[in-house]
Every structure is written in structure tokens, then in C-alpha cells.
N, CA and C atoms as a LAMMPS dump frame, in Angstrom:
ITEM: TIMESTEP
0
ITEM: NUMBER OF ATOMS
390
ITEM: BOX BOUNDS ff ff ff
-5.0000000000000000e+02 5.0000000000000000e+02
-5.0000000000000000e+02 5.0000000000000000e+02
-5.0000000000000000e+02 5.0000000000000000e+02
ITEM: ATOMS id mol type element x y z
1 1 1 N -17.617 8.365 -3.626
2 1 2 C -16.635 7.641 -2.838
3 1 3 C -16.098 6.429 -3.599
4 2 1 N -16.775 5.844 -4.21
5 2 2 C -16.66 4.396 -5.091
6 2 3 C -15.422 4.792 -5.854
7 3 1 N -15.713 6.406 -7.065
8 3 2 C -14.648 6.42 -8.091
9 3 3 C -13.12 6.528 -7.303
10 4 1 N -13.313 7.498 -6.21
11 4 2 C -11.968 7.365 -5.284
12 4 3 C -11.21 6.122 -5.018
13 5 1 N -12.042 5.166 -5.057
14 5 2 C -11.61 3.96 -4.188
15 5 3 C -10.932 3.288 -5.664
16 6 1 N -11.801 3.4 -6.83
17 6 2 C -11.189 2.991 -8.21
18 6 3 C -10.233 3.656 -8.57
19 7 1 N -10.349 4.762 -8.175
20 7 2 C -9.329 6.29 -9.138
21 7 3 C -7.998 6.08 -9.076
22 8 1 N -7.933 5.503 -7.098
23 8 2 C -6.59 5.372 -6.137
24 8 3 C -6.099 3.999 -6.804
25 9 1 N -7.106 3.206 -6.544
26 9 2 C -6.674 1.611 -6.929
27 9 3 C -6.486 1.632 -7.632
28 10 1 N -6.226 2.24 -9.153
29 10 2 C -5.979 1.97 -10.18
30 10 3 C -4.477 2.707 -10.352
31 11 1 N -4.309 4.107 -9.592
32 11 2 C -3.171 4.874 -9.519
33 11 3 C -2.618 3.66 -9.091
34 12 1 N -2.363 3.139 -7.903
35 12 2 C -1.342 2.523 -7.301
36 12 3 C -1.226 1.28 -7.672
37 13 1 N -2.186 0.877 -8.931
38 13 2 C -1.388 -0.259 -9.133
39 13 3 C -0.592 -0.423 -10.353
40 14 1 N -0.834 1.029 -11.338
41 14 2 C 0.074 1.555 -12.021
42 14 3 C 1.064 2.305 -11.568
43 15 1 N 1.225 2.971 -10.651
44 15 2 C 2.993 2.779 -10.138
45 15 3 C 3.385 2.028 -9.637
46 16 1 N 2.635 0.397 -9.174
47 16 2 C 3.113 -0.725 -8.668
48 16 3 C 3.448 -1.737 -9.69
49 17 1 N 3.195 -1.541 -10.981
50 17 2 C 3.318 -2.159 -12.172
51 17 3 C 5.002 -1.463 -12.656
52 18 1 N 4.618 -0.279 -12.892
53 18 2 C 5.755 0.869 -13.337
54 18 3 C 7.148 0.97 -12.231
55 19 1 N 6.984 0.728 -10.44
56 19 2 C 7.82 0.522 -10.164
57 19 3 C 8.505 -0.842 -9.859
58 20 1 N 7.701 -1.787 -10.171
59 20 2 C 8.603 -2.973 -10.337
60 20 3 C 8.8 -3.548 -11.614
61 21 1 N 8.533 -2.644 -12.442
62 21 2 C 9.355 -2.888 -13.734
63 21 3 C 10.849 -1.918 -13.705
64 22 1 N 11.037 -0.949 -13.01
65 22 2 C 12.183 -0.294 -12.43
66 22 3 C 13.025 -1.609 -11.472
67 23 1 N 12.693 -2.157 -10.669
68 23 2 C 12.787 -3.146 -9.727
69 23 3 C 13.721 -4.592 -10.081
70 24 1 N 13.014 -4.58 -11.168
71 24 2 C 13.83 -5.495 -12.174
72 24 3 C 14.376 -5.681 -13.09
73 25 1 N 14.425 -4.22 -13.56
74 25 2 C 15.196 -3.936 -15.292
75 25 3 C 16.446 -3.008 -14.934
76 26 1 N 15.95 -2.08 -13.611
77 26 2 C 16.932 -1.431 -14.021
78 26 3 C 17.905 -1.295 -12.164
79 27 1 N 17.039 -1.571 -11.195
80 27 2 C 17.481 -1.181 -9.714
81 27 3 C 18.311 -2.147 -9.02
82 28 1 N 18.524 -3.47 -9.818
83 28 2 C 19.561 -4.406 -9.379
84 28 3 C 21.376 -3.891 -9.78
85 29 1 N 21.277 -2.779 -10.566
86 29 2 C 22.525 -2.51 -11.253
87 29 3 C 23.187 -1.159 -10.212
88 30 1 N 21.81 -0.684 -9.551
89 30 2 C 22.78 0.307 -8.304
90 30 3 C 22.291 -0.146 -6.981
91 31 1 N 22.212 -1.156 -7.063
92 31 2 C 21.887 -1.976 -4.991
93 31 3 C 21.982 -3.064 -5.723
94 32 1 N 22.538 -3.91 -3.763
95 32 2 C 22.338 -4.806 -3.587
96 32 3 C 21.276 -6.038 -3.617
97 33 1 N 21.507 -7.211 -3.361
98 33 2 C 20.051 -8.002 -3.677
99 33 3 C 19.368 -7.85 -2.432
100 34 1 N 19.655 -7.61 -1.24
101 34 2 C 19.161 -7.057 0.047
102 34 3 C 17.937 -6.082 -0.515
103 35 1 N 18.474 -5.186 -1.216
104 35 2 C 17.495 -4.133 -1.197
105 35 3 C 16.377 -3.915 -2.475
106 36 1 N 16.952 -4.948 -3.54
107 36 2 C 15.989 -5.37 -4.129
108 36 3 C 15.133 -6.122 -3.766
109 37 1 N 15.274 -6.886 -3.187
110 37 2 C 14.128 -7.515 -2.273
111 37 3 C 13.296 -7.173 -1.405
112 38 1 N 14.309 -5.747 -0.818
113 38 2 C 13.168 -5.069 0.39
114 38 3 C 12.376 -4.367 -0.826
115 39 1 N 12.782 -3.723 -1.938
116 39 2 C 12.155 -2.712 -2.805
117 39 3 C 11.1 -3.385 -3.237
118 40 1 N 10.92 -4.949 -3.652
119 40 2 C 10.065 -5.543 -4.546
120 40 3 C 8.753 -5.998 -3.045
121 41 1 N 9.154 -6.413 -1.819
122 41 2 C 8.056 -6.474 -1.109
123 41 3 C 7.437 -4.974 -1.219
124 42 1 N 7.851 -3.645 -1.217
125 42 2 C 7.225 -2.917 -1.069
126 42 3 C 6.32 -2.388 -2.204
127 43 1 N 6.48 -2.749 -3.388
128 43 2 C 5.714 -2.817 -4.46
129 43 3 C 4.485 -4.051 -4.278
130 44 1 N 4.597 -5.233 -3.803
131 44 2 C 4.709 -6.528 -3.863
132 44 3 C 3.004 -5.902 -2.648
133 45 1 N 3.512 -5.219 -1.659
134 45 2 C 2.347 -4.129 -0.748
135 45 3 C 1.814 -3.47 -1.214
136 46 1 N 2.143 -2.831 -2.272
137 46 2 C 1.125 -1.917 -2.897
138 46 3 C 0.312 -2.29 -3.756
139 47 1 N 0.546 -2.934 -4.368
140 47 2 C -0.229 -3.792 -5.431
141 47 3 C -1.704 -4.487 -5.209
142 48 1 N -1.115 -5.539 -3.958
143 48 2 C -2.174 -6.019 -2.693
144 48 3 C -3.038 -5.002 -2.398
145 49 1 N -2.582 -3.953 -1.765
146 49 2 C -3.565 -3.115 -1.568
147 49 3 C -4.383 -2.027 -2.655
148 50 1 N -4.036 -2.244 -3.894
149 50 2 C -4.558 -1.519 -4.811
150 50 3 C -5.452 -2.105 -5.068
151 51 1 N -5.296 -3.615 -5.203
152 51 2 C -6.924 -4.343 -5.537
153 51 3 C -7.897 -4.536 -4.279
154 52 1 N -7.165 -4.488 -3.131
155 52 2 C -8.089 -4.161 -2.086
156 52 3 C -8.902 -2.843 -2.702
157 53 1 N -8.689 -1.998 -2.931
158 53 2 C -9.248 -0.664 -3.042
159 53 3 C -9.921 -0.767 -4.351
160 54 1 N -9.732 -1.476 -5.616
161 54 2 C -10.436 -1.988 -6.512
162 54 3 C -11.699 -2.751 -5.927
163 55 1 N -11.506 -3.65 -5.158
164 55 2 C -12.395 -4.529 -4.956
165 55 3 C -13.579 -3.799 -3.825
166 56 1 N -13.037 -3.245 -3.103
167 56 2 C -13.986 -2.414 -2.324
168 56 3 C -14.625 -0.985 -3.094
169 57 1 N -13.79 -0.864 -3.829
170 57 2 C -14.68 0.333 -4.538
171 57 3 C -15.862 0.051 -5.596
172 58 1 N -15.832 -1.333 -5.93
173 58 2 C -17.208 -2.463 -6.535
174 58 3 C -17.874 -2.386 -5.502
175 59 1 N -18.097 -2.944 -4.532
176 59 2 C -18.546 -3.434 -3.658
177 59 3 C -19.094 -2.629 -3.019
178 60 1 N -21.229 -3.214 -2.972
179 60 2 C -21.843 -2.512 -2.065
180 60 3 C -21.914 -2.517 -0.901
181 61 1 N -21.448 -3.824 0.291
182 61 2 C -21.271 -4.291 1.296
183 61 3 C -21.595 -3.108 2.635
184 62 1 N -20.439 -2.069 2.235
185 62 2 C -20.191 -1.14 3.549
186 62 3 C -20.961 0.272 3.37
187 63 1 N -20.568 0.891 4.532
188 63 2 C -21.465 2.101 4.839
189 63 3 C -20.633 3.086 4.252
190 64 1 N -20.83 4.146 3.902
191 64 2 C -20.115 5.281 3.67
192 64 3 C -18.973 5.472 4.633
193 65 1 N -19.375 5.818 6.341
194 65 2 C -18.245 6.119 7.127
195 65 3 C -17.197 4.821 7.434
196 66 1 N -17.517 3.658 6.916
197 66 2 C -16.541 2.412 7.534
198 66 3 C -15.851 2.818 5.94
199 67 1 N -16.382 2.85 4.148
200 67 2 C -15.258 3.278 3.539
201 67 3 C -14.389 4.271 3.297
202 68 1 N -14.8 5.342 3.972
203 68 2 C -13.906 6.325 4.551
204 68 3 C -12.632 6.188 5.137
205 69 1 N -13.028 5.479 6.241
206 69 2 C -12.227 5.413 7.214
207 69 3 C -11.056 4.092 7
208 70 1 N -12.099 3.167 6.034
209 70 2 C -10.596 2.039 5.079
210 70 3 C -10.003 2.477 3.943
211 71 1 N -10.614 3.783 3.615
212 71 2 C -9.74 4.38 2.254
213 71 3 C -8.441 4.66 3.149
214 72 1 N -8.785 5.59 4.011
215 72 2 C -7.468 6.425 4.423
216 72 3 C -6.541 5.516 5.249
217 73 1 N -7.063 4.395 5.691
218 73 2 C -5.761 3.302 6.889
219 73 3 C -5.27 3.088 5.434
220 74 1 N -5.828 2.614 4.313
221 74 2 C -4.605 1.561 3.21
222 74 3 C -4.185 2.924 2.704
223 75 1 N -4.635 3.948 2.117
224 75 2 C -3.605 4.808 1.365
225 75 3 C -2.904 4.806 2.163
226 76 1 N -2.69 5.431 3.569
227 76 2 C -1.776 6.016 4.353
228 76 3 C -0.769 4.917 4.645
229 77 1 N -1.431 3.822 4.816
230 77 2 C -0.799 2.449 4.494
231 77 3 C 0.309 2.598 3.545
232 78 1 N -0.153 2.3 2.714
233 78 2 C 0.631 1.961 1.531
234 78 3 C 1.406 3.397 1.295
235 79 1 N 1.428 4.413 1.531
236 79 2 C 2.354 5.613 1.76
237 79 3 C 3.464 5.466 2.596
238 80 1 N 2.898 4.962 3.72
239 80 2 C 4.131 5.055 4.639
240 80 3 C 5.053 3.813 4.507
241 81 1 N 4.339 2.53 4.266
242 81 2 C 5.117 1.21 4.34
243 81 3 C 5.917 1.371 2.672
244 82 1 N 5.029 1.282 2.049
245 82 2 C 6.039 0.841 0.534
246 82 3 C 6.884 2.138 0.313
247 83 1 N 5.879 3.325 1.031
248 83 2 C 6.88 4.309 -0.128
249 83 3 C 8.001 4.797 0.638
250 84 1 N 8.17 4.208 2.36
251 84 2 C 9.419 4.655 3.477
252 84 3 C 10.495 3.47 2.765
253 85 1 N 9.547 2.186 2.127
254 85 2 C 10.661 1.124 1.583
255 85 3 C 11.486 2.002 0.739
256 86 1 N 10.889 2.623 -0.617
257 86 2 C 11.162 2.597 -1.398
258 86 3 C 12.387 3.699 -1.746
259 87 1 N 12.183 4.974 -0.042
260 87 2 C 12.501 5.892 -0.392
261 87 3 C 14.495 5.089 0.685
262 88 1 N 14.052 4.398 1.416
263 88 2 C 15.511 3.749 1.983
264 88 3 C 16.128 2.889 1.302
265 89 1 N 15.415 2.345 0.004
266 89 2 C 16.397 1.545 -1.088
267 89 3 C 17.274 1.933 -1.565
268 90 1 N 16.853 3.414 -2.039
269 90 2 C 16.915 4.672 -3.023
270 90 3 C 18.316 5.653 -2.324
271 91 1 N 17.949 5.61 -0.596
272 91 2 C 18.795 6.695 0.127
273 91 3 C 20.233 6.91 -0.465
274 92 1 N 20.849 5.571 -0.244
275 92 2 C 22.411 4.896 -0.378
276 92 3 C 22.655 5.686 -1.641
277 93 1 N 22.264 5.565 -2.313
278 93 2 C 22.321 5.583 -3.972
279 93 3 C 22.714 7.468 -4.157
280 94 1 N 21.456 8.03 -3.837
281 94 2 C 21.401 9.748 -3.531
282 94 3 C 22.405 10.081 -2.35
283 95 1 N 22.954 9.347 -1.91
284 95 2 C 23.763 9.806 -0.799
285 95 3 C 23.207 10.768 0.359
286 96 1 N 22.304 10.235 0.432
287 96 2 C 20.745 10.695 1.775
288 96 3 C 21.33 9.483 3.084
289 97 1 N 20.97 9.85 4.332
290 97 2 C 20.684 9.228 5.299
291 97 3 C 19.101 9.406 6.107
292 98 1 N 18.334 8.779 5.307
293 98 2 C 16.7 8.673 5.645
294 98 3 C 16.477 7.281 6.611
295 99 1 N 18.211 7.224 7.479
296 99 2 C 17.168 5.827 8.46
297 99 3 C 16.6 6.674 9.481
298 100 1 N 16.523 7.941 9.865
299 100 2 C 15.355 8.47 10.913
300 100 3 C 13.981 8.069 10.49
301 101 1 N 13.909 7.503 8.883
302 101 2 C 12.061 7.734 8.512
303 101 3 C 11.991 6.147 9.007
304 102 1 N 13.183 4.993 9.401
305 102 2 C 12.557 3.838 9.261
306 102 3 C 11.333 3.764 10.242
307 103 1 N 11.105 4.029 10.937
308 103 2 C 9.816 4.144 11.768
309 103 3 C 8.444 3.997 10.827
310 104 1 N 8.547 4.719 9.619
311 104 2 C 7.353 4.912 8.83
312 104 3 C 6.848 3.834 8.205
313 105 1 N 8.019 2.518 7.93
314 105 2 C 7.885 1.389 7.678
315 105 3 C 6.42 0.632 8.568
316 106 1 N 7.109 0.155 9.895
317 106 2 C 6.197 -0.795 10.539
318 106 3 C 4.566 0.441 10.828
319 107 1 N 4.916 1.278 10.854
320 107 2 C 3.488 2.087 11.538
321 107 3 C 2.76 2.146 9.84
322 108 1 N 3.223 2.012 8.914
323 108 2 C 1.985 2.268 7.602
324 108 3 C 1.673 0.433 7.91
325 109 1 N 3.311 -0.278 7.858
326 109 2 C 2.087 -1.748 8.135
327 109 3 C 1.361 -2.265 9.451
328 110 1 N 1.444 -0.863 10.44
329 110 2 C 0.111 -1.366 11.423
330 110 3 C -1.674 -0.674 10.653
331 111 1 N -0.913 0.367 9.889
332 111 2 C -2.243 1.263 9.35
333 111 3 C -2.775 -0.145 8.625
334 112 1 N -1.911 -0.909 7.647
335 112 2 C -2.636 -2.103 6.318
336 112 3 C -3.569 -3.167 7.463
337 113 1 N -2.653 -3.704 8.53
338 113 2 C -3.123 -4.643 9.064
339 113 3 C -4.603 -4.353 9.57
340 114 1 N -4.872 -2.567 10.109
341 114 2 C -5.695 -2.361 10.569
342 114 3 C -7.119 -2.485 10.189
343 115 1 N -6.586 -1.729 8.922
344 115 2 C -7.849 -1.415 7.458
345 115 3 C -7.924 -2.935 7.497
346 116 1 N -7.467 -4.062 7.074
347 116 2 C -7.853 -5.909 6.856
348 116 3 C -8.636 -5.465 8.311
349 117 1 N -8.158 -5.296 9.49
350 117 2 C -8.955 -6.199 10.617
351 117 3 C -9.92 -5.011 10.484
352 118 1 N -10.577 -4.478 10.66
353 118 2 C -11.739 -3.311 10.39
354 118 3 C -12.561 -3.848 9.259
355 119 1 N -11.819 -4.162 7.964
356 119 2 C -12.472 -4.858 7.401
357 119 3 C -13.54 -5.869 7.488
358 120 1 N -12.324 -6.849 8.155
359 120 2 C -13.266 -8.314 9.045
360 120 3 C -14.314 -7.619 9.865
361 121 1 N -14.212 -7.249 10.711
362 121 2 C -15.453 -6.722 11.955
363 121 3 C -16.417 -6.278 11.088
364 122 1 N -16.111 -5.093 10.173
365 122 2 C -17.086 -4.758 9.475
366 122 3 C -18.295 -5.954 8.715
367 123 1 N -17.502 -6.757 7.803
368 123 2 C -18.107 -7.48 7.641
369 123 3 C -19.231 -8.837 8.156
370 124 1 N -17.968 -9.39 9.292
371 124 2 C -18.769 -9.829 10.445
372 124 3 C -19.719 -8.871 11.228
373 125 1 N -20.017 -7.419 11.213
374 125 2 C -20.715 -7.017 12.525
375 125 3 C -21.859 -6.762 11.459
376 126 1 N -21.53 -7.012 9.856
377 126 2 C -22.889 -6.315 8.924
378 126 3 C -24.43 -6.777 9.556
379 127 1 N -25.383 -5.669 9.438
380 127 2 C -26.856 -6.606 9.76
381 127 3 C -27.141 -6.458 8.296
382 128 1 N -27.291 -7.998 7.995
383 128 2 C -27.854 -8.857 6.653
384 128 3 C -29.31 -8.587 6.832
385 129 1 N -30.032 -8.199 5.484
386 129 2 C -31.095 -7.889 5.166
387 129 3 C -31.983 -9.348 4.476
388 130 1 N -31.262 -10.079 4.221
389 130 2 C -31.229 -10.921 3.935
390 130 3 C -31.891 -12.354 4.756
């Protein structure tokens, strides 16, 4: 479970590296600054959550089923929020109309907020051996 949590965190923070070097070299020349800005928070989210998933995949703290269950809120997280950003920056451009997916936006950032507050409890509800 650990290498997953490294394998992912490390994927996503190399396409969070790789797409905001797109973000700023090359995606200001077909959008607006509106949507470079929405594009760079959504990298700006993934990133955040890649070292979340770095840092928890060190970390002996939790049980098997609580990192389970925070792998899949932040991937799915970070799937639906950055990559619904990334794919409505993009729409205009391809001549797509993908505002039916905006929905996918706020519900991946209720999945991020969730995985943080699950987090907290987890940690607060740990029994310390200690």
C-alpha cells in the first residue's frame, strides 16, 4: 500500500510539474488570463495533494483500511477537481462544450476536503501506544 501511495504521489506530481510548465510557457498564447489562472489552481491542487500522498505513504501513523480509503478520496480528488479544471480550460480551444462536466469540479473538491477531514479524525481518534 505504501509504494501506491509513493508510486501515485510521485506520478502526480510529475504531471503537476510537466503541466504547469505547459501553464506557463506555452497555454497563455491560446486562453485567456481567466483560464490560466483557473488552469494553474488546478495544478497548484494537484501538487498539494501529491505530497499529501508522499507524505502519507512514509508514514506509519494509520491503519491499512483508513489508507485505503484516503488513497481513493485524494486520487479521485484530484481527478475530478484539477483534471474537470484542466479539461474546461482546454474545451474553448478543441471546440468541445464540456460545461455539463462542471459539476466534477466542486464534488472532487468535496472528495480533497474529505480525505484532510478523515485525515484529522484519524489522527485525533489514533490510540497512542505511547
Amino acid at each position: 500500500m505504501k509504494k501506491t501511495f509513493l508510486i501515485t504521489g510521485a506520478l502526480l506530481g510529475f504531471l503537476a510539474v510537466l503541466l504547469g510548465a505547459f501553464g506557463a510557457h506555452g497555454l497563455e498564447k491560446i486562453v485567456d488570463d481567466n483560464a490560466v489562472a483557473s488552469f494553474e489552481t488546478g495544478v497548484r491542487y494537484q501538487m498539494y495533494h501529491a505530497f499529501l500522498l508522499l507524505i502519507l505513504g512514509i508514514w506509519d501513523g494509520l491503519k491499512t483500511k483508513q489508507m485505503r480509503l484516503l488513497f481513493r478520496l485524494v486520487l479521485w480528488g484530484v481527478i475530478l477537481f484539477s483534471c474537470s479544471i484542466y479539461a474546461l480550460v482546454l474545451a474553448p480551444t478543441l471546440s468541445l462544450d464540456l460545461k455539463p462536466i462542471a459539476f466534477l469540479t466542486p464534488l472532487g473538491g468535496t472528495f480533497l476536503i474529505f480525505a484532510w477531514f478523515l485525515l484529522g479524525y484519524f489522527v485525533l481518534t489514533e490510540k497512542s501506544t505511547n
